[in-house]
PDB file of N, CA, C, O and CB in Angstrom:
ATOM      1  N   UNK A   1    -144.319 149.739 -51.568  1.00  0.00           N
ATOM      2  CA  UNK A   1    -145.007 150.260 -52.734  1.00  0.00           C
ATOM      3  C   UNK A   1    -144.054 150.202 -53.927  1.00  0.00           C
ATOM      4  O   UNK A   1    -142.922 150.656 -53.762  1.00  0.00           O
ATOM      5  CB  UNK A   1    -145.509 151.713 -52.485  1.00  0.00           C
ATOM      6  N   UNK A   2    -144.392 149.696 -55.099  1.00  0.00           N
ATOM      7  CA  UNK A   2    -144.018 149.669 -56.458  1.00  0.00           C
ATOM      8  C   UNK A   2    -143.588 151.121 -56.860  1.00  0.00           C
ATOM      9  O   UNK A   2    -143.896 152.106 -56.189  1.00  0.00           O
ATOM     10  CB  UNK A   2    -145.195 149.120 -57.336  1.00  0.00           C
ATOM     11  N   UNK A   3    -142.656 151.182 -58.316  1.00  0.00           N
ATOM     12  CA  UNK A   3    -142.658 152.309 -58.919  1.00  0.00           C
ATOM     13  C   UNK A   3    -143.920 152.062 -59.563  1.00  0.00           C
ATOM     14  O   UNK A   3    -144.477 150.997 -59.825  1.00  0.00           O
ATOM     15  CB  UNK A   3    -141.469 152.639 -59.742  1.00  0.00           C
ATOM     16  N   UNK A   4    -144.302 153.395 -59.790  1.00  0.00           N
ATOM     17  CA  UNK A   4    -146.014 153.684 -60.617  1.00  0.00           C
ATOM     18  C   UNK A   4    -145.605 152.801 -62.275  1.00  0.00           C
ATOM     19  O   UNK A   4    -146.480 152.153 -62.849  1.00  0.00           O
ATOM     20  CB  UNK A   4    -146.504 156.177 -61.003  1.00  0.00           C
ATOM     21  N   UNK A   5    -144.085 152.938 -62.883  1.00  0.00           N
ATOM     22  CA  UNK A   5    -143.704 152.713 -63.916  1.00  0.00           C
ATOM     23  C   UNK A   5    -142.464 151.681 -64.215  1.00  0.00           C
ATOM     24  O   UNK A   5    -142.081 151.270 -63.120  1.00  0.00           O
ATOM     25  CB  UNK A   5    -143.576 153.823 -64.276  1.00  0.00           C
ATOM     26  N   UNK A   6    -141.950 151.298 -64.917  1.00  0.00           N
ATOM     27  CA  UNK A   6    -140.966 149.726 -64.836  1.00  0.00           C
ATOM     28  C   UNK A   6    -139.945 150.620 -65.293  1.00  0.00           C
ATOM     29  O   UNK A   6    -139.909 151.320 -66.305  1.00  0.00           O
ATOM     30  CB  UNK A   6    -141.336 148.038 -65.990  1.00  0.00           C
ATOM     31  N   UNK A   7    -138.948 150.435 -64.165  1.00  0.00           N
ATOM     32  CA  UNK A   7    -137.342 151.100 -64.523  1.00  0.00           C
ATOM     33  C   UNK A   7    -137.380 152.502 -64.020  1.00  0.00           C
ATOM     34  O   UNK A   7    -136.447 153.300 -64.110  1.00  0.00           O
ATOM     35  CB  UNK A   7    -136.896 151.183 -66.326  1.00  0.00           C
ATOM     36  N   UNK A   8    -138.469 152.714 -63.517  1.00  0.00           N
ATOM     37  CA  UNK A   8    -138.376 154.242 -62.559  1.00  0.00           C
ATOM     38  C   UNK A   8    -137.468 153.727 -60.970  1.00  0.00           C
ATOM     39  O   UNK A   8    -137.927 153.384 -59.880  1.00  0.00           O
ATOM     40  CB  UNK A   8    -140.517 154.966 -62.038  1.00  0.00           C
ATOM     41  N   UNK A   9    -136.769 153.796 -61.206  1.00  0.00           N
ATOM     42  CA  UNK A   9    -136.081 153.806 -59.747  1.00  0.00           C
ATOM     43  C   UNK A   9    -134.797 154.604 -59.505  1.00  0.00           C
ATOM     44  O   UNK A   9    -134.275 154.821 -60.599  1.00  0.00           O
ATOM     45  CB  UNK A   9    -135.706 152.385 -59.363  1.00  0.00           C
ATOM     46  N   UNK A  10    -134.188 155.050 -58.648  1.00  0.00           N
ATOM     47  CA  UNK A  10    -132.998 155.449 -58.289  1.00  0.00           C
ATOM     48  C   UNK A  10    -131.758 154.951 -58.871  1.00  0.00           C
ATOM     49  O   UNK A  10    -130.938 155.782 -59.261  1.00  0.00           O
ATOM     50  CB  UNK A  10    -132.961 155.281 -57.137  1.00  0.00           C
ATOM     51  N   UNK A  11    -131.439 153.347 -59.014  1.00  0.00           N
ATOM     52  CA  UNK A  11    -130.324 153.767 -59.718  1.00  0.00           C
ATOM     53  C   UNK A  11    -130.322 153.314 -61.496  1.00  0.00           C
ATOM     54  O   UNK A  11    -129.527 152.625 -62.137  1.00  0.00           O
ATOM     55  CB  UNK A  11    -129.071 153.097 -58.861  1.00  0.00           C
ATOM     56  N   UNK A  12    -131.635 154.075 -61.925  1.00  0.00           N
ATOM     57  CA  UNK A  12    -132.081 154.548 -63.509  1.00  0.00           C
ATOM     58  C   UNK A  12    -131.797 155.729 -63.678  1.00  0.00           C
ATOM     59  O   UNK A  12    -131.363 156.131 -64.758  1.00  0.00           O
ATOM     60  CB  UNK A  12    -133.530 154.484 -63.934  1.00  0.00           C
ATOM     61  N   UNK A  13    -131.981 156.473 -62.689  1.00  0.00           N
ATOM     62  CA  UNK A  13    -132.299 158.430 -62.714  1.00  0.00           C
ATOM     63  C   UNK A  13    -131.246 158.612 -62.844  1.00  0.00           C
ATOM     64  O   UNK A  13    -130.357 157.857 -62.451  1.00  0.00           O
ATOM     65  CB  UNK A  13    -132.903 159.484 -61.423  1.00  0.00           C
ATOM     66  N   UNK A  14    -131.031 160.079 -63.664  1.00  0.00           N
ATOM     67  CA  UNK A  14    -129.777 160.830 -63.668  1.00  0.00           C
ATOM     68  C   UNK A  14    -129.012 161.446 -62.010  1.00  0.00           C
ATOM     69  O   UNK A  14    -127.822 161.542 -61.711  1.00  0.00           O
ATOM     70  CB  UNK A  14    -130.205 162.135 -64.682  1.00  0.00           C
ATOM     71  N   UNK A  15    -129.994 161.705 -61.365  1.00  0.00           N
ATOM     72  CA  UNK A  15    -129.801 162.305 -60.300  1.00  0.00           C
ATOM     73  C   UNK A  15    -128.804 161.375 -58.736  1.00  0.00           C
ATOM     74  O   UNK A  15    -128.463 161.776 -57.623  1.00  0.00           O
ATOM     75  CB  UNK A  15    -131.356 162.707 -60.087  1.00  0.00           C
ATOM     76  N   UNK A  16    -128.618 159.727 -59.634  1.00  0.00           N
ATOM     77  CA  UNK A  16    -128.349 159.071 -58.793  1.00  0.00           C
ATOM     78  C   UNK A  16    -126.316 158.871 -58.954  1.00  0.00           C
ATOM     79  O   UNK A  16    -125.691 158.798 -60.012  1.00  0.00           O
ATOM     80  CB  UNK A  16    -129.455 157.785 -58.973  1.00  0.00           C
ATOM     81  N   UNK A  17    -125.775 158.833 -57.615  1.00  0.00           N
ATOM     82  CA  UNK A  17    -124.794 158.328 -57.783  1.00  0.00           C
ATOM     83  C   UNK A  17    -124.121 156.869 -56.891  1.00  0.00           C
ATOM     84  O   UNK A  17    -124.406 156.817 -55.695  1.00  0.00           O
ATOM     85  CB  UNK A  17    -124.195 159.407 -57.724  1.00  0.00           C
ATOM     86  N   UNK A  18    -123.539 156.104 -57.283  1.00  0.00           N
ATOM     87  CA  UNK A  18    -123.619 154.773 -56.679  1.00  0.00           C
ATOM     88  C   UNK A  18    -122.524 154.980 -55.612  1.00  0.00           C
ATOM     89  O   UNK A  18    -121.821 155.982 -55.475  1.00  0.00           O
ATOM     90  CB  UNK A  18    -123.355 153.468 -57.752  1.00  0.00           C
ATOM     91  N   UNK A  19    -122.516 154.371 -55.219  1.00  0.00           N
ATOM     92  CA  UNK A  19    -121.975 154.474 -53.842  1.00  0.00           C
ATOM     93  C   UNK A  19    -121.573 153.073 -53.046  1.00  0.00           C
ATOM     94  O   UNK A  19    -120.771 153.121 -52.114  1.00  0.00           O
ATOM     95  CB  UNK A  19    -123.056 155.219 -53.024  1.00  0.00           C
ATOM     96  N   UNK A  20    -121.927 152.341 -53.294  1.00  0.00           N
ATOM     97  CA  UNK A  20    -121.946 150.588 -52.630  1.00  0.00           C
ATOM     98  C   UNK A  20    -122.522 149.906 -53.472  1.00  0.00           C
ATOM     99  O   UNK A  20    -122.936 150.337 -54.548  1.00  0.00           O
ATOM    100  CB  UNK A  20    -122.768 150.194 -51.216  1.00  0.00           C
ATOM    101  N   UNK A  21    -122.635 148.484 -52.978  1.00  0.00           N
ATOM    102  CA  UNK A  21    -123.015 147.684 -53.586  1.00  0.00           C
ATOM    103  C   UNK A  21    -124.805 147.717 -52.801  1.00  0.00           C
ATOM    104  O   UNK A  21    -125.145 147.641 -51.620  1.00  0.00           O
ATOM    105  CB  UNK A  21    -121.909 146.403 -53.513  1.00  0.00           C
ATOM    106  N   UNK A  22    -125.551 147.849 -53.958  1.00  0.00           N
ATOM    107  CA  UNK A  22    -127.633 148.176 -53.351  1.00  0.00           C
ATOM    108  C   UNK A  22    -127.892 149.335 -53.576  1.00  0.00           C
ATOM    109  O   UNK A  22    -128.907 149.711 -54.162  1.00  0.00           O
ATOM    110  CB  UNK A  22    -128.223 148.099 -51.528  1.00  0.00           C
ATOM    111  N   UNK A  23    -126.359 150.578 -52.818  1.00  0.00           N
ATOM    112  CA  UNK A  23    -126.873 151.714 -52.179  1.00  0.00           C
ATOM    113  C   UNK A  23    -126.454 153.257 -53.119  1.00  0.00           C
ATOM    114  O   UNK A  23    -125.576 153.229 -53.981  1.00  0.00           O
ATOM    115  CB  UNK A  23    -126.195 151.651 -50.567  1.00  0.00           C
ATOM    116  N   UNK A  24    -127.252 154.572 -52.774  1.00  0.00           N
ATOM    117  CA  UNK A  24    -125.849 155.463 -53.305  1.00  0.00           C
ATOM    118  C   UNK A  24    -126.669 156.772 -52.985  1.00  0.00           C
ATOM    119  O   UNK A  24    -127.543 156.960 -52.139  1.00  0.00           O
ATOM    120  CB  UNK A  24    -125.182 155.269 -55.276  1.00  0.00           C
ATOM    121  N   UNK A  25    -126.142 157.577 -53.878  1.00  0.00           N
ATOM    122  CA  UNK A  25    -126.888 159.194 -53.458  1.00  0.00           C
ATOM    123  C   UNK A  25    -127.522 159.502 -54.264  1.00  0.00           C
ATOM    124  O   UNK A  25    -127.628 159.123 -55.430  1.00  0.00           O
ATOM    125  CB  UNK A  25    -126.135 160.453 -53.247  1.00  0.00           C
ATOM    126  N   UNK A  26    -128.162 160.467 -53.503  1.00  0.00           N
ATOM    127  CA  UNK A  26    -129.668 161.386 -54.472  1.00  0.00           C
ATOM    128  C   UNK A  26    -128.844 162.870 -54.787  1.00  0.00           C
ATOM    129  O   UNK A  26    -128.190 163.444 -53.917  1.00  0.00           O
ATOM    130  CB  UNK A  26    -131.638 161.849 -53.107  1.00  0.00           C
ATOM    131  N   UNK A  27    -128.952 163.224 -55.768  1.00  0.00           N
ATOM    132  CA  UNK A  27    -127.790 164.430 -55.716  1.00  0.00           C
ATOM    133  C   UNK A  27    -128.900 165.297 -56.731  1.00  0.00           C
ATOM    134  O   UNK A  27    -128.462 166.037 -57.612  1.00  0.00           O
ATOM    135  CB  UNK A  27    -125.791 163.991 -56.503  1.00  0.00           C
ATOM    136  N   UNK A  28    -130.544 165.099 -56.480  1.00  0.00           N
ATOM    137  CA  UNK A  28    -131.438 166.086 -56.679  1.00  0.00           C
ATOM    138  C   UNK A  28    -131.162 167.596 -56.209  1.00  0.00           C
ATOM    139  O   UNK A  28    -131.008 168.604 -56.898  1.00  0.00           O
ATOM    140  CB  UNK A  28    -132.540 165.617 -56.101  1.00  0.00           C
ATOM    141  N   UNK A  29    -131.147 167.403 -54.580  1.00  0.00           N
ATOM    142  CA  UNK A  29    -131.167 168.568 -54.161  1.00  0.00           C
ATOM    143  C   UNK A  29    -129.764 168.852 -53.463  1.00  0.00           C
ATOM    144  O   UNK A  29    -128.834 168.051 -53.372  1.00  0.00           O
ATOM    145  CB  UNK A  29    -132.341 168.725 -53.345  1.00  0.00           C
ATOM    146  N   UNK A  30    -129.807 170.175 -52.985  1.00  0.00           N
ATOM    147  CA  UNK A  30    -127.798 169.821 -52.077  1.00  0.00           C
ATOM    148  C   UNK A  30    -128.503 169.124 -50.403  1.00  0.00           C
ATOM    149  O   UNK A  30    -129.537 169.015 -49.743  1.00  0.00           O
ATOM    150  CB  UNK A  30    -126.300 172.329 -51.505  1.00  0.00           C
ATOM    151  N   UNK A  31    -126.968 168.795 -50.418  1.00  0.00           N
ATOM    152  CA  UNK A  31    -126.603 168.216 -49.203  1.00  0.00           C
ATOM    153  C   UNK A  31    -127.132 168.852 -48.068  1.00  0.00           C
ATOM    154  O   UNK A  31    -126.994 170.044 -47.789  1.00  0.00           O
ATOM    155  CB  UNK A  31    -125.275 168.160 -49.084  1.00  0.00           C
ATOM    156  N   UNK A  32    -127.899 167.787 -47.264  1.00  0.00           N
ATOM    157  CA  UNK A  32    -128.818 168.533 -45.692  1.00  0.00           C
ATOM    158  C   UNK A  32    -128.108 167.717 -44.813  1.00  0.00           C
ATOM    159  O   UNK A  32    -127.560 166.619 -44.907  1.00  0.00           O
ATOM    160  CB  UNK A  32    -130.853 168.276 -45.402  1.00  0.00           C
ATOM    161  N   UNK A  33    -128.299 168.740 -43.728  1.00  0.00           N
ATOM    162  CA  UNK A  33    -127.901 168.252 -42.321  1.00  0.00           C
ATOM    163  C   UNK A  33    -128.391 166.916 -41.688  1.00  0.00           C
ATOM    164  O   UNK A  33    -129.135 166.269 -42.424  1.00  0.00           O
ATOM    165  CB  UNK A  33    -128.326 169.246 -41.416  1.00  0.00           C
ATOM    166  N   UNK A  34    -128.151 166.437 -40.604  1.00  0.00           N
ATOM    167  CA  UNK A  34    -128.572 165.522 -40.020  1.00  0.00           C
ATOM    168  C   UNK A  34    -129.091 166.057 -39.076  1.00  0.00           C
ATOM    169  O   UNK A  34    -129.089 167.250 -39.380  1.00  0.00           O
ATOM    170  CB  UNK A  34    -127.845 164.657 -39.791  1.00  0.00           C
ATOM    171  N   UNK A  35    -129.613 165.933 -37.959  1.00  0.00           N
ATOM    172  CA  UNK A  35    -129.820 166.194 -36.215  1.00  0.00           C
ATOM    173  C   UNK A  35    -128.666 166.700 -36.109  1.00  0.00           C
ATOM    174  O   UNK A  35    -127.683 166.427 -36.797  1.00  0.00           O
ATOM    175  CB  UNK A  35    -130.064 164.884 -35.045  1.00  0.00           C
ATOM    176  N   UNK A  36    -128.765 167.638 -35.033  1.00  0.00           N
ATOM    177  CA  UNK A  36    -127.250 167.480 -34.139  1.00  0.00           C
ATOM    178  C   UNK A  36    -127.017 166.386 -33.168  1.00  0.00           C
ATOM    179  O   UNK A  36    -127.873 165.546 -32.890  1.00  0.00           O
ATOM    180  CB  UNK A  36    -126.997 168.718 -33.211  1.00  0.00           C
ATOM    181  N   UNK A  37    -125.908 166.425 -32.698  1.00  0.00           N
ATOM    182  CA  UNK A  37    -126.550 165.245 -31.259  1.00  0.00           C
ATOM    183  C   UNK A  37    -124.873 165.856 -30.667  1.00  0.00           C
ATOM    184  O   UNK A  37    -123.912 166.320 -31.281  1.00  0.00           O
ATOM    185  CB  UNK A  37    -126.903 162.616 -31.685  1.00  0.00           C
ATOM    186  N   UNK A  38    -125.059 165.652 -29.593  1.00  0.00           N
ATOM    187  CA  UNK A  38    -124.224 165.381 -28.715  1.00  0.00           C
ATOM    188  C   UNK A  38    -123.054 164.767 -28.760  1.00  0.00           C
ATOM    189  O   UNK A  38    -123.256 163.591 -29.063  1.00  0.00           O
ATOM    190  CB  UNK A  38    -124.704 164.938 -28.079  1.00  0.00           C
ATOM    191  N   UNK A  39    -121.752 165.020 -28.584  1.00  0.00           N
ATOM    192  CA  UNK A  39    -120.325 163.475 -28.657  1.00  0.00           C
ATOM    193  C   UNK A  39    -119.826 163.938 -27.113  1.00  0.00           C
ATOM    194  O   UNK A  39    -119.289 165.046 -27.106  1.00  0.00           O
ATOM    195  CB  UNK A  39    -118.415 163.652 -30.366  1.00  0.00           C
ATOM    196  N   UNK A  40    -119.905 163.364 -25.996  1.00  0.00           N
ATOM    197  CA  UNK A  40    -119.139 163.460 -25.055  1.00  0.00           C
ATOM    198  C   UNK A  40    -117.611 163.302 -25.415  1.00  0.00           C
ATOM    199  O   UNK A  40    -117.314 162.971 -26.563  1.00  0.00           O
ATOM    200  CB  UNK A  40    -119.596 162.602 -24.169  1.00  0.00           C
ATOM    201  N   UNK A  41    -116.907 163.466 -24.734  1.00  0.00           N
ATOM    202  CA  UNK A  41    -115.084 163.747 -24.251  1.00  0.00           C
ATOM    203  C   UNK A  41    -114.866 162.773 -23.133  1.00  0.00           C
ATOM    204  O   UNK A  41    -115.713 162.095 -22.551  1.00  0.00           O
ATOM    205  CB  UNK A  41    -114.624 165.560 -23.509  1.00  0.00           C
ATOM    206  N   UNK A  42    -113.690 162.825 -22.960  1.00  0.00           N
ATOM    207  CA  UNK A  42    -113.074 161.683 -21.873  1.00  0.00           C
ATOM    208  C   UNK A  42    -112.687 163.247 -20.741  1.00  0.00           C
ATOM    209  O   UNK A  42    -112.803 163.229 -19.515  1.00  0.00           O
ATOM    210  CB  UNK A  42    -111.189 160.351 -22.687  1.00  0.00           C
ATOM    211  N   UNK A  43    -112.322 164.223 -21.403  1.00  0.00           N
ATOM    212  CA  UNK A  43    -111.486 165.204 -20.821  1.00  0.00           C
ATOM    213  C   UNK A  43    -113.383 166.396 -19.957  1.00  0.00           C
ATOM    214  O   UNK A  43    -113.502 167.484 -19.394  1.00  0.00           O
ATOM    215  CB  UNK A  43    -110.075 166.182 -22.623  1.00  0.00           C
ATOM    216  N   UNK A  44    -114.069 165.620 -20.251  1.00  0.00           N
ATOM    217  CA  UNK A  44    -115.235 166.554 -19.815  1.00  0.00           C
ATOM    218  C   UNK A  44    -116.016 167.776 -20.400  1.00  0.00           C
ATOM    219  O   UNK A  44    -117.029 168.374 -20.037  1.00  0.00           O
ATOM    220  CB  UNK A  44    -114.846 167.020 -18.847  1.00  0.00           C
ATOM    221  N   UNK A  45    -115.191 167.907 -21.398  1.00  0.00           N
ATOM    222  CA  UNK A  45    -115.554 168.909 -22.926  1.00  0.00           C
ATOM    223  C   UNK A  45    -116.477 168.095 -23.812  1.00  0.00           C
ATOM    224  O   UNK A  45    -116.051 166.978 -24.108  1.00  0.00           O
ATOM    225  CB  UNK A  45    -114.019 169.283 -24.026  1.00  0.00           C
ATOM    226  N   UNK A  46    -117.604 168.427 -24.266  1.00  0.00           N
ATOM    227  CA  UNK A  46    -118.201 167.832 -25.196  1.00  0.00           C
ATOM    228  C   UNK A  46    -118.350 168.980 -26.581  1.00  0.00           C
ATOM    229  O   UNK A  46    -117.753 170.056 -26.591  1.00  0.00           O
ATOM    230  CB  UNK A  46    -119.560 167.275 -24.524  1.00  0.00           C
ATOM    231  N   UNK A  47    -119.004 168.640 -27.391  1.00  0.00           N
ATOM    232  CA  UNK A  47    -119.313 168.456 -28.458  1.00  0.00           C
ATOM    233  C   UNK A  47    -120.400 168.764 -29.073  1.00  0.00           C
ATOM    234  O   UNK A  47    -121.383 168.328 -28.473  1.00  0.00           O
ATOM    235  CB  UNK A  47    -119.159 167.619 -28.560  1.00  0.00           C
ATOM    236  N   UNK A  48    -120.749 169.574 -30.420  1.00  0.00           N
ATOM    237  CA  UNK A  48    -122.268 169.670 -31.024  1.00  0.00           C
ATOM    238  C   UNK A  48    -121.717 169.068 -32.444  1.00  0.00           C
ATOM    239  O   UNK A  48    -120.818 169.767 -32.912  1.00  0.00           O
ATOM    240  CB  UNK A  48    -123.138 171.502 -31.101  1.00  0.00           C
ATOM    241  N   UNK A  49    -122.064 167.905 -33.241  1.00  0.00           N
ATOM    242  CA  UNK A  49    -121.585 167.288 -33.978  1.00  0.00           C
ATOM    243  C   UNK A  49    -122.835 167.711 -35.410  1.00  0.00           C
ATOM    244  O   UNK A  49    -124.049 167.626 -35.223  1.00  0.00           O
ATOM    245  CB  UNK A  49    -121.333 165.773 -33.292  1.00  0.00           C
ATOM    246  N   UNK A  50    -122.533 167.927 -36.079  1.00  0.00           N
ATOM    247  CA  UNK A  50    -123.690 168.497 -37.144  1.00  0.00           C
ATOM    248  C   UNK A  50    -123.030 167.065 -38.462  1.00  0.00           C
ATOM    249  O   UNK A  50    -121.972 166.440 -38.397  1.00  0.00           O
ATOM    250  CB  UNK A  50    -123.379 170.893 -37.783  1.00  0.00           C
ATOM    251  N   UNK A  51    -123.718 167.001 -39.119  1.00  0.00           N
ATOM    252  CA  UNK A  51    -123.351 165.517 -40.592  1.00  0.00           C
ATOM    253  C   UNK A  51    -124.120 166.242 -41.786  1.00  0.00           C
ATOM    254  O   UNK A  51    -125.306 166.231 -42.115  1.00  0.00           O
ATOM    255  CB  UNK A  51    -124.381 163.368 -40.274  1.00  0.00           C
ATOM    256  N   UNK A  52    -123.101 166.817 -42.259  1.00  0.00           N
ATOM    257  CA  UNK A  52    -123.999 167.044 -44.022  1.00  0.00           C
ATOM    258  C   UNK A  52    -123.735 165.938 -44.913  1.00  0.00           C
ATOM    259  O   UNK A  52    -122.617 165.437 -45.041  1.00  0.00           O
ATOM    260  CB  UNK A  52    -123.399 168.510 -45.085  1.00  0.00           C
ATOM    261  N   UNK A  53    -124.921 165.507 -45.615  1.00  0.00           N
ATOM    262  CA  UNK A  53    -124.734 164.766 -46.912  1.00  0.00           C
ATOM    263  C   UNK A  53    -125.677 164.632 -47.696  1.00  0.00           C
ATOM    264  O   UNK A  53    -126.750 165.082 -47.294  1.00  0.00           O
ATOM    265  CB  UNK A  53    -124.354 163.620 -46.803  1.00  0.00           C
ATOM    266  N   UNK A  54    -125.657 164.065 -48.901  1.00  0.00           N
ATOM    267  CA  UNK A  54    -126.329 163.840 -49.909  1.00  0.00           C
ATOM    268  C   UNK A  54    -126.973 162.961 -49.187  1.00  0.00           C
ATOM    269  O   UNK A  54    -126.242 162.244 -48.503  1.00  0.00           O
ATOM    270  CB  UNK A  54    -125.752 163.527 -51.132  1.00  0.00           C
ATOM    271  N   UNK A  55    -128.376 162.732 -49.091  1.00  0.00           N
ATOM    272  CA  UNK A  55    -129.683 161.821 -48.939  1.00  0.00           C
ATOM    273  C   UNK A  55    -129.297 160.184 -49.456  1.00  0.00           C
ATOM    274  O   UNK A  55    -128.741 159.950 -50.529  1.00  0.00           O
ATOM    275  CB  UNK A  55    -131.054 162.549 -50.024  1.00  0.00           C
ATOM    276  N   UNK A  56    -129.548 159.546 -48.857  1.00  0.00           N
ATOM    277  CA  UNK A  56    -128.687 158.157 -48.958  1.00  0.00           C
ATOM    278  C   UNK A  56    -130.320 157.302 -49.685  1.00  0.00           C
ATOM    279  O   UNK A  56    -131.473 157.609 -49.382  1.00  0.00           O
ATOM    280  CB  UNK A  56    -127.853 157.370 -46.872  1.00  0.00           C
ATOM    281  N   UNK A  57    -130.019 156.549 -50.366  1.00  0.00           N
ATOM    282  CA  UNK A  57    -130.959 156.204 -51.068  1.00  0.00           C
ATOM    283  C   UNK A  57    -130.776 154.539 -52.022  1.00  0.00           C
ATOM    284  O   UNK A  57    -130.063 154.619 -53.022  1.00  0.00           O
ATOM    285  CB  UNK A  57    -131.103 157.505 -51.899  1.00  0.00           C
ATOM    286  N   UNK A  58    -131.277 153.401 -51.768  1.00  0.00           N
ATOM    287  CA  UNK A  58    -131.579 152.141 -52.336  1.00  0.00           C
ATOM    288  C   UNK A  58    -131.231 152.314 -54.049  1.00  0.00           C
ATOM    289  O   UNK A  58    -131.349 153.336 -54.724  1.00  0.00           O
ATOM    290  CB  UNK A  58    -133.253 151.749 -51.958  1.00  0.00           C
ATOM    291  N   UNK A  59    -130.884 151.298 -54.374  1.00  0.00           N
ATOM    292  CA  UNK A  59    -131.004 151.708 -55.826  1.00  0.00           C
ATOM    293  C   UNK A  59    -132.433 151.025 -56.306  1.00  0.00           C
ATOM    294  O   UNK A  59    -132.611 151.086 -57.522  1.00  0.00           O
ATOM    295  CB  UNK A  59    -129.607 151.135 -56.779  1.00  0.00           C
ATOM    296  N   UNK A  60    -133.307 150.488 -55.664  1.00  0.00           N
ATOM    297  CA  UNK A  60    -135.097 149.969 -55.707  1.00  0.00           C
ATOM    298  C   UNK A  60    -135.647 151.156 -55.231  1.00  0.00           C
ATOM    299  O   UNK A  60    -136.874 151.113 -55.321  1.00  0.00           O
ATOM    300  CB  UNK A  60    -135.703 148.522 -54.584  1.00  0.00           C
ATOM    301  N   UNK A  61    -135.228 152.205 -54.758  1.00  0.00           N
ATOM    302  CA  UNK A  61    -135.995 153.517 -54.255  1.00  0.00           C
ATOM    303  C   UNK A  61    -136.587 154.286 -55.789  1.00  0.00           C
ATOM    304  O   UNK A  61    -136.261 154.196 -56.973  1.00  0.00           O
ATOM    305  CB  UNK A  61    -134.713 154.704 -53.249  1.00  0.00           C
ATOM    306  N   UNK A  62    -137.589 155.039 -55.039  1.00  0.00           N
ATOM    307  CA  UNK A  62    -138.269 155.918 -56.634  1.00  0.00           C
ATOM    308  C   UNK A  62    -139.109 156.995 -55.684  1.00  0.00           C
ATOM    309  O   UNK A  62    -139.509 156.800 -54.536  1.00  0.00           O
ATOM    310  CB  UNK A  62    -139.689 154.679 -58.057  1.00  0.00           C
ATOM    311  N   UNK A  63    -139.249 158.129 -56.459  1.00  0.00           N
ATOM    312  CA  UNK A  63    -139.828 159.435 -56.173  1.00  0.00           C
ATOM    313  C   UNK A  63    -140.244 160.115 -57.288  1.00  0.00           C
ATOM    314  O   UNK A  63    -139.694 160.009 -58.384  1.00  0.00           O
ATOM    315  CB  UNK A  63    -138.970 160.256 -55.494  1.00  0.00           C
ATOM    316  N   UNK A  64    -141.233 160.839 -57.045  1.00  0.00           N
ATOM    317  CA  UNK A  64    -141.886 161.638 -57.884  1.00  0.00           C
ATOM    318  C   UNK A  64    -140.933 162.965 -59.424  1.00  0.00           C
ATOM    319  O   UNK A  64    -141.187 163.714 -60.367  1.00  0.00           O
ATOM    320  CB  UNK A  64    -142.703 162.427 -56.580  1.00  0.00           C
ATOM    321  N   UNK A  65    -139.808 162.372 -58.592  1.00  0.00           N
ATOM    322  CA  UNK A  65    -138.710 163.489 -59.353  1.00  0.00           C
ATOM    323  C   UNK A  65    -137.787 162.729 -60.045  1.00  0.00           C
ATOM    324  O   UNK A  65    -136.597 163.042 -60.080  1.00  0.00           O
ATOM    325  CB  UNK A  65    -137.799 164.500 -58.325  1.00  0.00           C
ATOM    326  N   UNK A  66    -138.219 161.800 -60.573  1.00  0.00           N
ATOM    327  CA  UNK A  66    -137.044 160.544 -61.420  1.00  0.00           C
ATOM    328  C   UNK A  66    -137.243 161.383 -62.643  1.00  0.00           C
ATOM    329  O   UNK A  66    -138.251 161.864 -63.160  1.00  0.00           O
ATOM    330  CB  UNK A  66    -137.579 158.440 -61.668  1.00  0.00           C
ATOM    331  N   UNK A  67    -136.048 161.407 -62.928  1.00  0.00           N
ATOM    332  CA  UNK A  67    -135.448 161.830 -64.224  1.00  0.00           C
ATOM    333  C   UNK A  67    -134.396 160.655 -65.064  1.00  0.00           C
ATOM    334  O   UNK A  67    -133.408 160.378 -64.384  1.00  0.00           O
ATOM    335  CB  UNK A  67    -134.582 163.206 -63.835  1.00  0.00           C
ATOM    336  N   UNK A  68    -134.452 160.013 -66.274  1.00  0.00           N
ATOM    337  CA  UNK A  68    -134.174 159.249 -66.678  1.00  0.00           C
ATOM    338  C   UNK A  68    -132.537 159.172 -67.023  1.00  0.00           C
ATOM    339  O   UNK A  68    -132.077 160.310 -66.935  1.00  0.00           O
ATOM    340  CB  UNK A  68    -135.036 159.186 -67.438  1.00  0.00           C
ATOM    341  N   UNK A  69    -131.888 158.555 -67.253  1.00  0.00           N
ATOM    342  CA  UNK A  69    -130.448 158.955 -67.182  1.00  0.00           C
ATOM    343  C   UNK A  69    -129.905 159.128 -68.818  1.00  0.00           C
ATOM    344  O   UNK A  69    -129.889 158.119 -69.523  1.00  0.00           O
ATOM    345  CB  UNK A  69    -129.534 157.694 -66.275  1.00  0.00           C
ATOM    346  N   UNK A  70    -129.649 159.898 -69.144  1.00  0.00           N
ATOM    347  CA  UNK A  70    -129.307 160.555 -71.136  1.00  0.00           C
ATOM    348  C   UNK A  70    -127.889 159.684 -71.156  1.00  0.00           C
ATOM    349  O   UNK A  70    -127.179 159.682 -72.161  1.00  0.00           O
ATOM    350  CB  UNK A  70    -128.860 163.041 -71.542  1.00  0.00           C
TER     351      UNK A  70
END
């Protein structure tokens, strides 16, 4: 699906920060968790592994909350 508008995308918005080459962050809202998951051990101890980050996002991505960059 298209932006509704030309130049509405992610890396137009203020809210965006670049990050790679295509890619970068949405820094709308704060940083959310991932799943937890599991990391096994060699020693038989495992692990509850939690990942916070900023929402990873295309710079061709667009959402209802684009804000233009001043």
């Amino acid at each position: 699906m298209t932006a509704p508008k030309e130049g509405m995308s992610c890396q137009n918005c203020m809210y965006y920060e670049k990050v790679g080459q295509g890619y970068g962050d949405c820094h709308r809202y704060a940083p959310r968790p991932n799943s937890s998951f599991y990391v096994p051990r060699a020693e038989g101890v495992g692990s509850i592994k939690t990942d916070i980050h900023w929402p990873k996002v295309f710079d061709a991505n667009w959402c209802g909350e684009f804000q233009i960059k001043q």
